[in-house]
C-alpha positions in Angstrom: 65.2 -67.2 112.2 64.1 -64.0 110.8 65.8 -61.2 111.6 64.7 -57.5 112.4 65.9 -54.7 109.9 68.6 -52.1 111.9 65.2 -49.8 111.7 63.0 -51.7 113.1 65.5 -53.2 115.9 65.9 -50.0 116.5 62.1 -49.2 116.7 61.5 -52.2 119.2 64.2 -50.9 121.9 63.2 -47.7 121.4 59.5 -48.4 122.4 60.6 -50.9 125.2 62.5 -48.5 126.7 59.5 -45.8 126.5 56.4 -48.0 125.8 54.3 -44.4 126.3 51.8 -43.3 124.1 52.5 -40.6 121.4 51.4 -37.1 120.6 53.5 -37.5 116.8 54.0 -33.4 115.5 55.6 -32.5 112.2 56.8 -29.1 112.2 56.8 -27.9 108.1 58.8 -24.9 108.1 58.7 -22.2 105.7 63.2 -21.5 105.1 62.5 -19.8 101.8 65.0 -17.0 101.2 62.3 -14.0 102.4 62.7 -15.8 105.9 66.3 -15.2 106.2 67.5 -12.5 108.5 65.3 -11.3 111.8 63.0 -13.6 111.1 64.9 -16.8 110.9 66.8 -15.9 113.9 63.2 -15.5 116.3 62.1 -18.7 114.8 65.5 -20.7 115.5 64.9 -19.0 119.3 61.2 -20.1 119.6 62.4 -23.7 118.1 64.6 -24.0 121.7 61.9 -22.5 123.7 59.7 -25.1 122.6 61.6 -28.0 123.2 62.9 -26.3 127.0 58.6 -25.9 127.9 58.2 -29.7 126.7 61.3 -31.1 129.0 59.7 -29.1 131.8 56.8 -31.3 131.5 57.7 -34.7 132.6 55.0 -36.7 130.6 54.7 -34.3 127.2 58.9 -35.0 127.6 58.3 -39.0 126.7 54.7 -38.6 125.2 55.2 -35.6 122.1 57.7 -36.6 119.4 59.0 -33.7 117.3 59.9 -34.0 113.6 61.3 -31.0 111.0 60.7 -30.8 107.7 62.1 -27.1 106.0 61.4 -26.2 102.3 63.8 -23.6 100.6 64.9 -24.1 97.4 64.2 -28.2 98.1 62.1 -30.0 100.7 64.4 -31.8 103.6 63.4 -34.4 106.2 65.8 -32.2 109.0 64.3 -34.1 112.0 63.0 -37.5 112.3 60.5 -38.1 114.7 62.3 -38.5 118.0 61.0 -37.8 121.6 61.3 -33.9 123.4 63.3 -35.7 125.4 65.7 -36.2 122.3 65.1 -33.3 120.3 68.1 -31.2 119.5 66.2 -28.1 117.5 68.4 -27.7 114.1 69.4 -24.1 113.5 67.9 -23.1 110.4 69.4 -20.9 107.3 67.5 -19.7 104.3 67.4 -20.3 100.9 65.9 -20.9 97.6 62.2 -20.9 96.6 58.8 -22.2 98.3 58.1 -25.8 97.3 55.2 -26.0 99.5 53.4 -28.8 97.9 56.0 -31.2 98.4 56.9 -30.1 102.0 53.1 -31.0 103.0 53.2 -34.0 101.1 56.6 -35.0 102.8 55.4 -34.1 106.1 52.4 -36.4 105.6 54.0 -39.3 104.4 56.6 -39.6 107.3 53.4 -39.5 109.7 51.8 -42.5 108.1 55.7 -44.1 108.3 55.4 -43.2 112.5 51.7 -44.5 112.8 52.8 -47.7 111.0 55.6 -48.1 113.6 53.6 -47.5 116.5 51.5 -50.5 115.1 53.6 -52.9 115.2 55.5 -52.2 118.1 51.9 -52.1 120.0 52.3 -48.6 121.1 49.6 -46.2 121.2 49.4 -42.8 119.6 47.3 -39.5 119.4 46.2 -37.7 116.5 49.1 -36.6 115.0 49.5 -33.0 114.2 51.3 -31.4 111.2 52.2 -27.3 111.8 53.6 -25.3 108.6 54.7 -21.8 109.0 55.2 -20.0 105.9 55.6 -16.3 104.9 55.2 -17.3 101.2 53.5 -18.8 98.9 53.8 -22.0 96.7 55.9 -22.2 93.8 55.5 -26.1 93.1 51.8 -27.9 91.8 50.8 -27.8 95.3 46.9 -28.4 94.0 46.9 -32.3 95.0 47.8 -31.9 98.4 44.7 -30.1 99.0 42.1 -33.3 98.9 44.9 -35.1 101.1 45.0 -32.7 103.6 41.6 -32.2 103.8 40.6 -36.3 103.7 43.0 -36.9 106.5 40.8 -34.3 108.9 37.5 -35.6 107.7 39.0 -39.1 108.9 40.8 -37.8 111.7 44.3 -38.5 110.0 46.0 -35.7 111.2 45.3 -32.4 112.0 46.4 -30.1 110.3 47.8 -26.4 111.1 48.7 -23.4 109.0 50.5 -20.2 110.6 51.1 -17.5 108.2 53.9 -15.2 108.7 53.9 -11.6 107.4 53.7 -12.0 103.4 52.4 -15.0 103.3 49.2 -15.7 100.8 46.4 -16.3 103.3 44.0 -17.3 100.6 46.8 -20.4 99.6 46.4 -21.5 103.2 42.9 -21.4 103.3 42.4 -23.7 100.9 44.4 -26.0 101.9 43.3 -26.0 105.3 40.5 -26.8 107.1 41.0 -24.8 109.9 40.9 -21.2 109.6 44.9 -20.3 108.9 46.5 -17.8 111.8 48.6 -15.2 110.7 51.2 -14.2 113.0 51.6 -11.0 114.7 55.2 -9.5 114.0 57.4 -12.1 114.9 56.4 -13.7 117.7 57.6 -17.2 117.1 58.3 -17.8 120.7 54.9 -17.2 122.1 53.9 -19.8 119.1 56.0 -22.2 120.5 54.9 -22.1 124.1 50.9 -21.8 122.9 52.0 -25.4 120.9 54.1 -26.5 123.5 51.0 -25.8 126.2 48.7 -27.3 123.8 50.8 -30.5 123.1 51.2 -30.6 127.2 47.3 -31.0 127.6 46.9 -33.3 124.9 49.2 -35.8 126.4 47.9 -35.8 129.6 44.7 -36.9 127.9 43.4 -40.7 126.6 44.0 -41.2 122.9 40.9 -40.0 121.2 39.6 -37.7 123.6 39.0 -34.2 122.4 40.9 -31.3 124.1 40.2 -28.0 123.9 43.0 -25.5 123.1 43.7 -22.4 124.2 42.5 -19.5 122.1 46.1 -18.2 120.3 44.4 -14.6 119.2 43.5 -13.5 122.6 44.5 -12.7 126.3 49.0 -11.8 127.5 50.1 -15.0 125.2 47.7 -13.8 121.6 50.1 -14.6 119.2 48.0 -14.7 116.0 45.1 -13.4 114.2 42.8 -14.3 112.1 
């Protein structure tokens, strides 16, 4: 009789217990040594503001799963992907430089690892979404990453966000991403949060593949970005 890896047990109680669809999100966070200080510290606050607006919504709280990927100095796998529900925000410290590359490359692979489990345990999933905020830019060969970014929208892969922080180099992000990069006003990392958690809140409440409009984050009370 074959048995199931720890893993992969694991996988098939987990999705028993919560046989819901998905709404996968890698969070790519910038922890680069110019973040530390003020910064750090709104951005640790608007980590537990998102995860309080998703446990207010019953179905985003089994529906979005949350993983963290930081990158100063080294790129870390923080969070696995585990439900709102489950999802303890880490409090994050600075260091080091801004292996950007890798992070993305990191943060992409561990969503093809989540789709494949969704597969075989028969559960359904969203487009997965992968969110960097950086107030940097790259010191790896962060070059390749572009096509793979870029292939996974045209295929509808991922989608794939960039939010620039004050300092970061817009023109880096832009060619990496598809969509037009955001660059944050001041520090508001906790109005970021809530426009993602809001967004992530609609999409689950959708059927997987539908298209949902998101709210405009540059304009009206909650305009937390610019282009």
């Amino acid at each position: 009789m074959e048995q199931l890896s720890p893993e992969h047990a694991f996988g098939a109680v987990e999705f028993a217990e919560n046989p819901e669809p998905r709404v996968p999100c890698v969070l790519i966070v910038d922890t680069s040594t110019s973040m530390h200080g003020h910064r750090l510290d709104e951005l640790n606050k608007g980590l537990e503001l998102y995860r309080q607006e998703l446990l207010a919504d019953p179905l985003a709280s089994k529906r979005v799963e949350v993983a963290v990927v930081t990158f100063g100095g080294r790129v870390t796998r923080l969070v696995d992907f585990v439900t709102a529900a489950e999802f303890q925000p880490p409090k994050l410290q600075a260091i080091g430089g801004t292996p950007m590359g890798a992070a993305i490359t990191e943060a992409l692979d561990m969503i093809e690892e989540r789709k494949a489990s969704y597969r075989e345990n028969g559960v359904a999933y969203y487009r997965p979404w992968a969110f960097m905020i950086t107030d940097g830019e790259p010191n790896d060969h962060w070059k390749p990453v572009v096509s793979r970014v870029r292939l996974g929208e045209k295929q509808k892969s991922v989608s794939f966000f960039a939010v620039g922080v004050e300092g970061a180099n817009m023109e880096v992000l832009e060619e990496i991403s598809v969509r037009k990069p955001l660059r944050l006003q001041g520090t508001k990392f906790r109005e970021m949060f809530s426009w993602l958690s809001n967004s992530q809140q609609a999409v689950s409440r959708s059927s997987p593949g539908d298209e949902v409009p998101l709210e405009d984050p540059t304009s009206g009370l909650q305009g937390w970005a610019s282009i």
